[in-house]
MIDOSE-1310 file (N, C-alpha, C; in nm, 2 decimals, decimal comma, always signed):
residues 268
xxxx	+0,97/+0,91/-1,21/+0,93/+0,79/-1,13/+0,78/+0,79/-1,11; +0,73/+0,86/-1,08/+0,63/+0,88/-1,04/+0,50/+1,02/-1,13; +0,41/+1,01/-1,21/+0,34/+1,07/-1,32/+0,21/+1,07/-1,29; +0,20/+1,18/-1,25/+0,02/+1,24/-1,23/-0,05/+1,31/-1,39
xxxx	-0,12/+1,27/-1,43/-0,18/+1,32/-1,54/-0,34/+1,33/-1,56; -0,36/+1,49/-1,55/-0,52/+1,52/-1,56/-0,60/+1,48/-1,45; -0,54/+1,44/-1,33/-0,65/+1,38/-1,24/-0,77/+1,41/-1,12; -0,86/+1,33/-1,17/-1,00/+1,43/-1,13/-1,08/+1,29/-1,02
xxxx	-1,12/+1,37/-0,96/-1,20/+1,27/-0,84/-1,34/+1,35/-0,83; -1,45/+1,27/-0,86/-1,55/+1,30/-0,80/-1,67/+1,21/-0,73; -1,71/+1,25/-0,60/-1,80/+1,16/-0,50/-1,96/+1,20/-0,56; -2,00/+1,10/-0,53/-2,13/+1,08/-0,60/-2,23/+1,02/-0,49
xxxx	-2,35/+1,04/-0,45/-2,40/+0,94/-0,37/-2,49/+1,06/-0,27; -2,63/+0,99/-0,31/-2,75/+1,04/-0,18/-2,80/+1,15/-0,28; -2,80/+1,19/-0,39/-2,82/+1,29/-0,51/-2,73/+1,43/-0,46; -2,62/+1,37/-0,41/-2,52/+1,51/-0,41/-2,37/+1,45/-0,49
xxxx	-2,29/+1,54/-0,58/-2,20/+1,56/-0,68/-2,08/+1,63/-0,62; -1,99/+1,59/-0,52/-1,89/+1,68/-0,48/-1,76/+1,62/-0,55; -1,70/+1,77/-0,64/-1,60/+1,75/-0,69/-1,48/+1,76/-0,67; -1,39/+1,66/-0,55/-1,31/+1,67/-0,49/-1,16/+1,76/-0,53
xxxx	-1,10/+1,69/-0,64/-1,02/+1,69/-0,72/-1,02/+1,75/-0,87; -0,98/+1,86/-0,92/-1,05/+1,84/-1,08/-0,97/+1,85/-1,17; -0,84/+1,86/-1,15/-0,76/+1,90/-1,26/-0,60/+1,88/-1,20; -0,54/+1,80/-1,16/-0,37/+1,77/-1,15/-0,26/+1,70/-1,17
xxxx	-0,22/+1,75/-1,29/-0,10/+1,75/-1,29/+0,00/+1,76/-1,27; +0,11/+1,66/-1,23/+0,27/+1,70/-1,16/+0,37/+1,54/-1,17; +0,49/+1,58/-1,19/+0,54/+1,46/-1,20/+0,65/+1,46/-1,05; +0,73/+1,36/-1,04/+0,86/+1,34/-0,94/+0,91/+1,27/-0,96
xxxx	+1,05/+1,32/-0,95/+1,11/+1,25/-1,02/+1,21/+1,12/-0,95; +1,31/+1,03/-0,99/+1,32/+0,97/-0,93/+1,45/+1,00/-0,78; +1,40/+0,96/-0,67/+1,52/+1,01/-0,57/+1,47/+1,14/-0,48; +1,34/+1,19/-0,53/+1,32/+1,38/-0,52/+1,19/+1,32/-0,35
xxxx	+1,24/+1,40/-0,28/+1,15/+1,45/-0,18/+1,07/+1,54/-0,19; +0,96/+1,53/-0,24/+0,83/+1,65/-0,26/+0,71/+1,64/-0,16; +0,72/+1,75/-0,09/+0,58/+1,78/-0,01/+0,42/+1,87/-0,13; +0,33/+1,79/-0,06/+0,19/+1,87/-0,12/+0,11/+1,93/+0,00
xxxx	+0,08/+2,06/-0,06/+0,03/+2,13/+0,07/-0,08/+2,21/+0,06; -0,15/+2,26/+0,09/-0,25/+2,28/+0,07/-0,39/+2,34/+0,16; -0,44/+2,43/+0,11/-0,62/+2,39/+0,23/-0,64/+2,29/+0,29; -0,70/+2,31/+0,42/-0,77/+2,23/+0,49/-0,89/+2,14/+0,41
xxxx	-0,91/+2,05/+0,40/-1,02/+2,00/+0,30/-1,02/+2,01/+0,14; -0,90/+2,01/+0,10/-0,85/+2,05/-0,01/-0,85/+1,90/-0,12; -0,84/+1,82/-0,06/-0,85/+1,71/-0,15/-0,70/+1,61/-0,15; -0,61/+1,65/+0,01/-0,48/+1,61/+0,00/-0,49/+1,43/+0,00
xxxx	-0,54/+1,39/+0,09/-0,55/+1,29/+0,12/-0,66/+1,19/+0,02; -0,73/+1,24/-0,06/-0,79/+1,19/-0,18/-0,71/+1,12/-0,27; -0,62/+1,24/-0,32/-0,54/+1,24/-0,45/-0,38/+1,12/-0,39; -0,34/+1,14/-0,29/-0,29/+1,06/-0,24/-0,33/+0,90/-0,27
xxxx	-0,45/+0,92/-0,23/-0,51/+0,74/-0,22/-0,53/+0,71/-0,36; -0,52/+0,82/-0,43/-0,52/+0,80/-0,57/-0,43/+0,76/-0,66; -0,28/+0,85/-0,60/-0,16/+0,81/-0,65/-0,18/+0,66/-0,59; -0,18/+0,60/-0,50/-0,13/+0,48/-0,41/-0,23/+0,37/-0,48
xxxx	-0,35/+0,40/-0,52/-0,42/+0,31/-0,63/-0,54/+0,26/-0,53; -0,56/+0,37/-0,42/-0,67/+0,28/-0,33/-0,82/+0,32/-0,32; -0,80/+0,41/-0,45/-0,90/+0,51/-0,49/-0,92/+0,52/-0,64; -1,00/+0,50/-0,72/-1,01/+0,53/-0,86/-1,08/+0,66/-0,89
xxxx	-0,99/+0,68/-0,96/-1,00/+0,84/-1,01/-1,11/+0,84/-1,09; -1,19/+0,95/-1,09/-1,27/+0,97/-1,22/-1,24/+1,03/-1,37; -1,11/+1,05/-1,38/-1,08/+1,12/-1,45/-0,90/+1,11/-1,47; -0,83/+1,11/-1,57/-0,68/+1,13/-1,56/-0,60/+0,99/-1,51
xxxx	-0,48/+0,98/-1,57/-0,42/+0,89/-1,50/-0,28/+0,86/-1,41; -0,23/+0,78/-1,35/-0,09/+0,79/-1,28/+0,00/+0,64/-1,30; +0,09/+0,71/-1,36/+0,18/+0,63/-1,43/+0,30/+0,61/-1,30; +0,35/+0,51/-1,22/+0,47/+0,43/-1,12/+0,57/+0,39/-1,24
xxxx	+0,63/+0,49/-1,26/+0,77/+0,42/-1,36/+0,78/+0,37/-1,46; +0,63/+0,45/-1,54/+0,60/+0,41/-1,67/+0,47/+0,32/-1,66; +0,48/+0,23/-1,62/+0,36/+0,18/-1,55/+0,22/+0,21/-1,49; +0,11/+0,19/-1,58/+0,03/+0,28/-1,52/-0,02/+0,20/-1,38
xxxx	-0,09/+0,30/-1,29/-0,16/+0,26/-1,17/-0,32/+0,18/-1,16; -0,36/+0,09/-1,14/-0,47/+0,06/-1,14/-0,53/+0,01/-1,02; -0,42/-0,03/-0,98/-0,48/-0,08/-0,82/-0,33/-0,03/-0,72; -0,35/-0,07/-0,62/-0,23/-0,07/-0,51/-0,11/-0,14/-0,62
xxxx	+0,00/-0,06/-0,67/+0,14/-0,15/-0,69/+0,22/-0,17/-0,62; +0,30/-0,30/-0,65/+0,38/-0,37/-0,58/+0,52/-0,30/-0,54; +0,54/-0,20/-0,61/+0,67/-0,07/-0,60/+0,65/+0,06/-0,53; +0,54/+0,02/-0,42/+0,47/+0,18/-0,38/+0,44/+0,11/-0,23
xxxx	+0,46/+0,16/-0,08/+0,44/+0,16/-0,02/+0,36/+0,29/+0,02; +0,25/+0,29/+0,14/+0,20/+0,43/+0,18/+0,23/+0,39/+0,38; +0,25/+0,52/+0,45/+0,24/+0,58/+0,59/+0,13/+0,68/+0,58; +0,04/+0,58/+0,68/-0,14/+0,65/+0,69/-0,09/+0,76/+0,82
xxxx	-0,22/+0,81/+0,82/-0,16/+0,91/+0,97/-0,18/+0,88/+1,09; -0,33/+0,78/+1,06/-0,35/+0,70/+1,19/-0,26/+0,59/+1,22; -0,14/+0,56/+1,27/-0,08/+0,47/+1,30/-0,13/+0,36/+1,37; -0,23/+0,43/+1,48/-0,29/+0,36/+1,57/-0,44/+0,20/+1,48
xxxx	-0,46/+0,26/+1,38/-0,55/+0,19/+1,31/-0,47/+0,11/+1,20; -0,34/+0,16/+1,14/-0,29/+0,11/+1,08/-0,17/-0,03/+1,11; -0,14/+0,01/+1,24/-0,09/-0,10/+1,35/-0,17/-0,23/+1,39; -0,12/-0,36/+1,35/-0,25/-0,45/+1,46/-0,21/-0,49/+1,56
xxxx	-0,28/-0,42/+1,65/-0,24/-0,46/+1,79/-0,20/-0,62/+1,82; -0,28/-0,70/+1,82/-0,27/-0,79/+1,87/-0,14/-0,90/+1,81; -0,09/-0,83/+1,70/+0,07/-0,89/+1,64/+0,19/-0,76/+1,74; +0,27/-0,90/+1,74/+0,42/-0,80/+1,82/+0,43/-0,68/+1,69
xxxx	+0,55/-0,60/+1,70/+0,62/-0,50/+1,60/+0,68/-0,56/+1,51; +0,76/-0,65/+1,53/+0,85/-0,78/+1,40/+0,73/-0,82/+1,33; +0,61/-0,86/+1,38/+0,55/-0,93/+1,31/+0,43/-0,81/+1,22; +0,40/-0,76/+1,26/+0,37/-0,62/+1,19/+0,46/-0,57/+1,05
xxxx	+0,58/-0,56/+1,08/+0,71/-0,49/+1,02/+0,69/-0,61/+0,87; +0,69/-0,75/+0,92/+0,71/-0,85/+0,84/+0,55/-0,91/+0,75; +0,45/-0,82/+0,79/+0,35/-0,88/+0,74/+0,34/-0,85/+0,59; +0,38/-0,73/+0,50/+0,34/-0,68/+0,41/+0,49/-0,80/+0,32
xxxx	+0,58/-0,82/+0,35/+0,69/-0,94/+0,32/+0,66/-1,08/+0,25; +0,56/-1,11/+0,37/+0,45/-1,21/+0,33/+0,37/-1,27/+0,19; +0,36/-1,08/+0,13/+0,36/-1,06/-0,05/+0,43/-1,13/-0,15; +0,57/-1,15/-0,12/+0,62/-1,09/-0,14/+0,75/-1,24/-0,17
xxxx	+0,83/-1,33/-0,25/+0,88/-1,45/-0,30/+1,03/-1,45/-0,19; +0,97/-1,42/-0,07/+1,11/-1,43/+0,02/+1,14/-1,50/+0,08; +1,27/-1,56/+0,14/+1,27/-1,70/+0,20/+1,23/-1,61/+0,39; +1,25/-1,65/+0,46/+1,19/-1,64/+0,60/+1,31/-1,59/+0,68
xxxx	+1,46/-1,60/+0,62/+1,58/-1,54/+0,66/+1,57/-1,41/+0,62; +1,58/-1,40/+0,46/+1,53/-1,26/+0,42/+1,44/-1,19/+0,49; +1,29/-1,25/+0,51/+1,22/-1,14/+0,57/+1,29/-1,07/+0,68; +1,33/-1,18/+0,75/+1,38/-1,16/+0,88/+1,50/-1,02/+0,88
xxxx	+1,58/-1,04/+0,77/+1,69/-0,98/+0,77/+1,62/-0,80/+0,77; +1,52/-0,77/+0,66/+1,50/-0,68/+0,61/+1,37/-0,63/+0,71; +1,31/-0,70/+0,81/+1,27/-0,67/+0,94/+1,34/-0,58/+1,02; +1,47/-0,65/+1,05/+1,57/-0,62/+1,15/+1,62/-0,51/+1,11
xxxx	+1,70/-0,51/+1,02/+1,76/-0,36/+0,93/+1,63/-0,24/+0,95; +1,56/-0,29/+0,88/+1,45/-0,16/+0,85/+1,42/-0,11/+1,04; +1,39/-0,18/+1,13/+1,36/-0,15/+1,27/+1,49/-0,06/+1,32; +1,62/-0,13/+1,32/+1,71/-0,10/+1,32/+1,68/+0,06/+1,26
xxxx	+1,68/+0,11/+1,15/+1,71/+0,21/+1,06/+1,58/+0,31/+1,16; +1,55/+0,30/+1,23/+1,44/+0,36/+1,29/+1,44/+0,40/+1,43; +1,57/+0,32/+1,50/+1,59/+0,34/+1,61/+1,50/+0,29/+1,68; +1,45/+0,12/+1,64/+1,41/+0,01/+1,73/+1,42/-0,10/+1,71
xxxx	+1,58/-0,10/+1,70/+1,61/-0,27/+1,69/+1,56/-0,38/+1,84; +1,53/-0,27/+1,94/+1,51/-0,35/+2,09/+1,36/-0,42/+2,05; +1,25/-0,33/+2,00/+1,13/-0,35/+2,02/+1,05/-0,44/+1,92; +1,17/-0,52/+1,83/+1,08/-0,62/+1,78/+0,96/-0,71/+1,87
xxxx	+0,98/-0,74/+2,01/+0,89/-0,82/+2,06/+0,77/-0,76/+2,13; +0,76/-0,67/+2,10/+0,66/-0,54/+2,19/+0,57/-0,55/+2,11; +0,43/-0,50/+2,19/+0,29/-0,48/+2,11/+0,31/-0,39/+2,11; +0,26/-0,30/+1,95/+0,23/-0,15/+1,97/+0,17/-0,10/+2,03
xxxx	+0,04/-0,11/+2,10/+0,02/-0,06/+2,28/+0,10/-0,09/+2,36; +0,20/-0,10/+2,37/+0,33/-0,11/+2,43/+0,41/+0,03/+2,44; +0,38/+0,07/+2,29/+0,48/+0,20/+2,27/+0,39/+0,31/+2,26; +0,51/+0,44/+2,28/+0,43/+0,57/+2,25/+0,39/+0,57/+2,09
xxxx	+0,30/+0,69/+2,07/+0,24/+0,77/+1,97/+0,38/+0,76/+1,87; +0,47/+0,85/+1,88/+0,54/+0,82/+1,82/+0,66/+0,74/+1,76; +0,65/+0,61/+1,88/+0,71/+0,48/+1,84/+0,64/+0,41/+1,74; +0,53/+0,43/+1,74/+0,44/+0,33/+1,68/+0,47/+0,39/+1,51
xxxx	+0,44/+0,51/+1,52/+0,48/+0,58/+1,39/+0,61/+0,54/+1,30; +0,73/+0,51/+1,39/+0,81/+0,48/+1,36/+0,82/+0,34/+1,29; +0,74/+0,24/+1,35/+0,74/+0,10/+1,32/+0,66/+0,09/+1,15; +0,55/+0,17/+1,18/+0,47/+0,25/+1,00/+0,57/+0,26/+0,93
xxxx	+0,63/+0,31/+0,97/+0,76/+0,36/+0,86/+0,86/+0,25/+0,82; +0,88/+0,16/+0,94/+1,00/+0,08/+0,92/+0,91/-0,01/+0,81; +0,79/-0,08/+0,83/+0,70/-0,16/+0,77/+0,73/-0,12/+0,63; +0,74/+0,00/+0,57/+0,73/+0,07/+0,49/+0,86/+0,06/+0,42
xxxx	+0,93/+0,10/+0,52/+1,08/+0,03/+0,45/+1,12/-0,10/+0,38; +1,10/-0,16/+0,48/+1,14/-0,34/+0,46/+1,06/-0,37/+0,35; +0,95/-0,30/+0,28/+0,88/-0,33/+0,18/+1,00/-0,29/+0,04; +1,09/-0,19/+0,07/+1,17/-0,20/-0,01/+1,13/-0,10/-0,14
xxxx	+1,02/+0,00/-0,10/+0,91/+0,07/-0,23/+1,02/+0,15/-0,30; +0,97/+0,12/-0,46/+1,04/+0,27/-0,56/+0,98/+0,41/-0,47; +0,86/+0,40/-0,43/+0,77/+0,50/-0,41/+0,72/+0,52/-0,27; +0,74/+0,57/-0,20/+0,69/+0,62/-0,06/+0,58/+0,74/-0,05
xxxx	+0,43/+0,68/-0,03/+0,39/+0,81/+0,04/+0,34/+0,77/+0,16; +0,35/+0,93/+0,21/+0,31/+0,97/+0,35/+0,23/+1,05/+0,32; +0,11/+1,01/+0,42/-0,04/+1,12/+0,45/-0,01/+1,17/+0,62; +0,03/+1,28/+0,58/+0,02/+1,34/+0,70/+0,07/+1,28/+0,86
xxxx	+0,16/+1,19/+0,83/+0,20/+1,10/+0,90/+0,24/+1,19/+1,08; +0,26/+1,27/+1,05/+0,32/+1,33/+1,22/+0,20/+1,42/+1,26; +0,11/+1,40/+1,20/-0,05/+1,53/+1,28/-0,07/+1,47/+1,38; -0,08/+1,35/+1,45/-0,11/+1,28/+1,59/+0,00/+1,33/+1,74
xxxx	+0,16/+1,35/+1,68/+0,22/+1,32/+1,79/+0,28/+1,49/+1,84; +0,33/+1,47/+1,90/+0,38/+1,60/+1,99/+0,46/+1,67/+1,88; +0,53/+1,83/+1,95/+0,57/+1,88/+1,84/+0,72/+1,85/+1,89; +0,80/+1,77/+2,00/+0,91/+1,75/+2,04/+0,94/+1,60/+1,91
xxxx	+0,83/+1,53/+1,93/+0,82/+1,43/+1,85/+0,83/+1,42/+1,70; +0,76/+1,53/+1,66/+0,74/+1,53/+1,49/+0,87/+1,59/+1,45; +0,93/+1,73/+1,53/+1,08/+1,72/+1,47/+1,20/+1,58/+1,45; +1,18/+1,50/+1,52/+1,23/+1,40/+1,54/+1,17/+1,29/+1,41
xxxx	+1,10/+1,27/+1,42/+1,03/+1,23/+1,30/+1,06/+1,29/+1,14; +1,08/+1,47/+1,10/+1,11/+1,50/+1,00/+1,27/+1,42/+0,98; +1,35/+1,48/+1,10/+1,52/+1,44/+1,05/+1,50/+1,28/+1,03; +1,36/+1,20/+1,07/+1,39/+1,09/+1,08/+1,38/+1,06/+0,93
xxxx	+1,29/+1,10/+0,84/+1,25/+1,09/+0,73/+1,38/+1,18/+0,63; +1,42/+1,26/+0,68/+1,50/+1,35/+0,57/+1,60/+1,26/+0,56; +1,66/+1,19/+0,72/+1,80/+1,07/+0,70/+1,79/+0,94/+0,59; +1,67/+0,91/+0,61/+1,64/+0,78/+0,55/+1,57/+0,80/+0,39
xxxx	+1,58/+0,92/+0,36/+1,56/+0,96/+0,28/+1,68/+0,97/+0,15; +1,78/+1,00/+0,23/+1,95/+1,06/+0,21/+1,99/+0,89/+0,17; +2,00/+0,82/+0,30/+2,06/+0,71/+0,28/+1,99/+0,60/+0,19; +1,86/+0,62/+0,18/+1,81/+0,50/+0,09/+1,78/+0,56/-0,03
xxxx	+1,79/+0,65/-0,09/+1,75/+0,74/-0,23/+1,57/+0,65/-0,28; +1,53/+0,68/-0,15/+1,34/+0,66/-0,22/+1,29/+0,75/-0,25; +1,19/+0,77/-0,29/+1,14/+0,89/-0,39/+1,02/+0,86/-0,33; +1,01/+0,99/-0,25/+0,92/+1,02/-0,13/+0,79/+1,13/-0,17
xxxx	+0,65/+1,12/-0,14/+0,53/+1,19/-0,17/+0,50/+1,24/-0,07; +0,51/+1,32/+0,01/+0,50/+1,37/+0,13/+0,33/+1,46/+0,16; +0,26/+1,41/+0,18/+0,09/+1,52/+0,20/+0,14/+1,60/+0,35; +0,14/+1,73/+0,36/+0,12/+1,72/+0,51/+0,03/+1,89/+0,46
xxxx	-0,02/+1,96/+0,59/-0,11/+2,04/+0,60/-0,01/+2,18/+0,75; +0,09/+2,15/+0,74/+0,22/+2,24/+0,80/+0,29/+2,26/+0,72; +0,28/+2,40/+0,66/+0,35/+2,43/+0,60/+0,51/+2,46/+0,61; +0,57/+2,49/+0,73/+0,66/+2,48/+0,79/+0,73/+2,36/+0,77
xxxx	+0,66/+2,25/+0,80/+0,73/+2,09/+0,75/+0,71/+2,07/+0,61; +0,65/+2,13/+0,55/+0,64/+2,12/+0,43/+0,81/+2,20/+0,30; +0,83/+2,32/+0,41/+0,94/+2,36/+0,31/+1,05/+2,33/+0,42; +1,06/+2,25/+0,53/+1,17/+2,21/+0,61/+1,19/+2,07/+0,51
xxxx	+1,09/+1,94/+0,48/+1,09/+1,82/+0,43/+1,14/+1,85/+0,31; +1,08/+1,93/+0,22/+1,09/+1,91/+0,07/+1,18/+1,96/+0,00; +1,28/+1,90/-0,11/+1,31/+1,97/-0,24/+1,24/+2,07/-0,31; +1,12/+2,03/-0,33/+1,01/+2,07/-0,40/+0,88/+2,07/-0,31
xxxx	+0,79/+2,18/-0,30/+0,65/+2,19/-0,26/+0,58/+2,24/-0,34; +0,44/+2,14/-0,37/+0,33/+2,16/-0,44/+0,20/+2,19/-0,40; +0,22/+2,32/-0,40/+0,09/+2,39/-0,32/-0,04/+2,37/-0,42; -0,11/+2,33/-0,35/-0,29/+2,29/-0,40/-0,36/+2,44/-0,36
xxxx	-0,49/+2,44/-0,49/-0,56/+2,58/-0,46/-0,69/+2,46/-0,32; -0,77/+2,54/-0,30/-0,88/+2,52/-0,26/-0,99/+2,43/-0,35; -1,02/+2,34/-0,29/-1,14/+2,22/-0,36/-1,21/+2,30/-0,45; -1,27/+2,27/-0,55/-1,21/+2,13/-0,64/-1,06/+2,21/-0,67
xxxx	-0,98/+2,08/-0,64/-0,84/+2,12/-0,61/-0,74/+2,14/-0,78; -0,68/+2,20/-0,80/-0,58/+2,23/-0,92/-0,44/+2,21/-0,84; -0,32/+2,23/-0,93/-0,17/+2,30/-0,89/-0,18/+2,42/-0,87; -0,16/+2,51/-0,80/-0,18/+2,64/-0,81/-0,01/+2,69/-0,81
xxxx	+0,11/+2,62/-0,73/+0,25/+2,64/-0,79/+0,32/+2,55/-0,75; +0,46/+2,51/-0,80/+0,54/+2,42/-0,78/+0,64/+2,51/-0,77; +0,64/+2,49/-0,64/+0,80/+2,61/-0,59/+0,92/+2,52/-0,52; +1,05/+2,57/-0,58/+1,17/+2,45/-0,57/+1,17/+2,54/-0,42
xxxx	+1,25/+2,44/-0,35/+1,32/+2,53/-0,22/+1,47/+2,45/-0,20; +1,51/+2,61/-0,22/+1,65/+2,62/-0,25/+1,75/+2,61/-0,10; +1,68/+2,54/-0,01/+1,75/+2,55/+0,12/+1,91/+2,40/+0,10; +2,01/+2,41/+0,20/+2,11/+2,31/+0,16/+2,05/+2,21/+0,22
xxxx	+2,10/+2,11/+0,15/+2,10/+1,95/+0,14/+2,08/+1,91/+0,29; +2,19/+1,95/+0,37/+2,22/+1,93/+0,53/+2,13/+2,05/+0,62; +1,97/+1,99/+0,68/+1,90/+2,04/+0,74/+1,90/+2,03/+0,88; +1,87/+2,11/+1,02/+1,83/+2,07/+1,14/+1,75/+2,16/+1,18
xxxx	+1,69/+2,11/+1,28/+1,60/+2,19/+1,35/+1,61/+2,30/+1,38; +1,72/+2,34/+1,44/+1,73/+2,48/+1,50/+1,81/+2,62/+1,40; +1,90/+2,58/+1,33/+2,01/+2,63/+1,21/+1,89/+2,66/+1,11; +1,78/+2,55/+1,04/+1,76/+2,60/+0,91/+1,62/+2,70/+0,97
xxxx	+1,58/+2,63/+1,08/+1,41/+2,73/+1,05/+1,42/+2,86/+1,14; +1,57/+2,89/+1,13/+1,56/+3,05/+1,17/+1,66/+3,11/+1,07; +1,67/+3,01/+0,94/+1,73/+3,11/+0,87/+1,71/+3,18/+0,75; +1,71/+3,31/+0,70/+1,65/+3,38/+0,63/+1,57/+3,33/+0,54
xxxx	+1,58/+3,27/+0,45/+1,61/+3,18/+0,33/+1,47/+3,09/+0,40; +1,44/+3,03/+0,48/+1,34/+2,95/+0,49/+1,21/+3,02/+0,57; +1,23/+3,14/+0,60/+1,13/+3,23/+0,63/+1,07/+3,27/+0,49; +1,16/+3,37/+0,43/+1,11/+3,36/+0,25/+0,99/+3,27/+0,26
xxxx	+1,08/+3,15/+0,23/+1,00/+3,04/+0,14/+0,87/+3,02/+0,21; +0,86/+3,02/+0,37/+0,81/+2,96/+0,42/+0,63/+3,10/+0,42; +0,68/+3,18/+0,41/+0,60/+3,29/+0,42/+0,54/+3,29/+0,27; +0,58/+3,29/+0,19/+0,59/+3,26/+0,02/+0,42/+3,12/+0,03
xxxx	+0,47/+3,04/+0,07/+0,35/+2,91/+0,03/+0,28/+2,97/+0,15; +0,23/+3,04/+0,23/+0,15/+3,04/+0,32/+0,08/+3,19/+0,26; +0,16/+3,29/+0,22/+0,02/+3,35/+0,15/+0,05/+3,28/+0,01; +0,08/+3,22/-0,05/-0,04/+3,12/-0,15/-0,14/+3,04/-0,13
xxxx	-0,12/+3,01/-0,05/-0,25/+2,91/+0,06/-0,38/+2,99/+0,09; -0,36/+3,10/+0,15/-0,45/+3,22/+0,18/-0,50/+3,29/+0,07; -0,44/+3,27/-0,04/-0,42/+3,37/-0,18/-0,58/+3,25/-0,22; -0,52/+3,08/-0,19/-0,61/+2,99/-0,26/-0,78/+2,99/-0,16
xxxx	-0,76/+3,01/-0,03/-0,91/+2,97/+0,01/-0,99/+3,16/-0,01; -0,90/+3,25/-0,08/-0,98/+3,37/-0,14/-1,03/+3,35/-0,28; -0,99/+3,29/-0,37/-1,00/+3,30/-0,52/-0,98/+3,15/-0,57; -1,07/+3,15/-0,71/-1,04/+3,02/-0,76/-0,88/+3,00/-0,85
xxxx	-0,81/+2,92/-0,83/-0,69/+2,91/-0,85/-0,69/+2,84/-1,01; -0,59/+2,90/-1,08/-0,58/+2,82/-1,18/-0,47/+2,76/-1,20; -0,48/+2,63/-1,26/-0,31/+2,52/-1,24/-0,20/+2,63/-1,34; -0,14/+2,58/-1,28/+0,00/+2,69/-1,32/+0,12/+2,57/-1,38
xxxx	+0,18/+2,61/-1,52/+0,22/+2,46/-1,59/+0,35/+2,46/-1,59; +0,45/+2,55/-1,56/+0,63/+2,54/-1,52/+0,62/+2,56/-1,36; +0,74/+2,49/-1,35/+0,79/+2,54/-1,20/+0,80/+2,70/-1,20; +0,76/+2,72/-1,08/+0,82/+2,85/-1,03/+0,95/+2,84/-0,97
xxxx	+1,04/+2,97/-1,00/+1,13/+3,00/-0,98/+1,10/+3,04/-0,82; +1,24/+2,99/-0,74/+1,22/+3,04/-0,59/+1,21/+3,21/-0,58; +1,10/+3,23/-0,49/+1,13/+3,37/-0,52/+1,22/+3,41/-0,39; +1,23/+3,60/-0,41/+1,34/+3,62/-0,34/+1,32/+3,75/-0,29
């Protein structure tokens, strides 16, 4: 579904040359929940705006379903992390939810319909008429997502989407993503910088070395299908894993990392 090939980002400007990104490749496939994880300053949120087409690469390209990427496509929705900037206040939540629709050859029932459902699917069918300064941190988050829904994307990414809200909140938030994940089979890009949510969210996690950023491993995680809060992150099996990408992480801001071209086998 989704095809990263060779891709390189570099900023330019004031006579300085920083080379964000320099070399990554990785594919996902379609239906697969994959987290990317990585260093602090590592280039997560670069390469992201890259896959999503809101960024041009300097280098390498990214194919949506065969299709290459050149600008924002019409089969890719993204969840920024600022909700609060990505929300416009001065529209209710329906009308927020419904603006990206607008795109989009629908009659005004439809939008409506796929408003309702998507809010619904989020656990705010009440708050269509609310301003998001109305709601909490993490309501608002939620409405990002529903928006994101009703868009109906082959492709979902998320930048870091839960680093603003509480940690009662963001568990709430992962099951909210793992459910709607299950029941809508989207093929999800997940950036976050918690590693922990990173092997709780993902099928698959693709750990980044340190700027200029490579693959440094693609490690499957072998945890079951059916996850919760309290059962999976105290059980053996996700300590492993979870200990596993955090000294790789630590392995990456020591040494220059080199991209690494099969999956890794989970270790054990």
């Amino acid at each position: 579904m989704l095809d990263v090939r060779g891709l390189k980002k570099v900023y330019e400007g004031s006579g300085r040359r920083v080379e964000a990104v320099r070399d990554l490749t990785f594919s996902v496939a379609a239906g697969e929940l994959v987290c990317l994880v990585g260093p602090s300053g590592c280039g997560k949120t670069t390469l992201l705006k890259c896959v999503g087409g809101l960024l041009d690469p300097t280098a390498g390209e990214v194919f949506l379903a065969g299709r290459k990427v050149t600008g924002p496509p019409p089969g890719m929705a993204f969840v920024f992390q600022e909700y609060g900037r990505s929300l416009f206040p001065w529209m209710r939540v329906g009308e927020n939810v419904e603006l990206p629709l607008k795109q989009k050859d629908l009659s005004k029932a439809r939008r409506r319909e796929l408003v309702t459902d998507a809010l619904a699917s989020v656990g705010l069918a009440d708050a269509t008429g609310a301003y998001p300064w109305q709601l909490s941190g993490g309501m608002q988050q939620r409405v990002a997502i529903a928006r994101a829904l009703a868009y109906e994307p082959e492709v979902l990414l998320m930048d870091e989407p839960f680093a603003a809200v509480d940690a009662q909140t963001r568990a709430d938030l992962e099951d909210l993503v793992r459910r709607l994940w299950r029941e809508r089979g989207i093929t999800i890009l997940f950036v976050t910088h918690d590693i922990d949510e990173a092997v709780y969210l993902g099928e698959r996690v693709i750990v980044l070395s340190a700027s200029p950023t490579v693959v440094r491993e693609r490690l499957t995680v072998d945890l079951p299908a059916e996850r919760d809060q309290v059962r999976t992150r105290v059980a053996p099996r996700f300590a492993e894993l979870r200990t596993h990408v955090y000294e790789q992480i630590q392995a990456a801001k020591r040494e220059v990392a080199q991209p690494v071209k099969t999956d890794a086998p989970p270790p054990h």
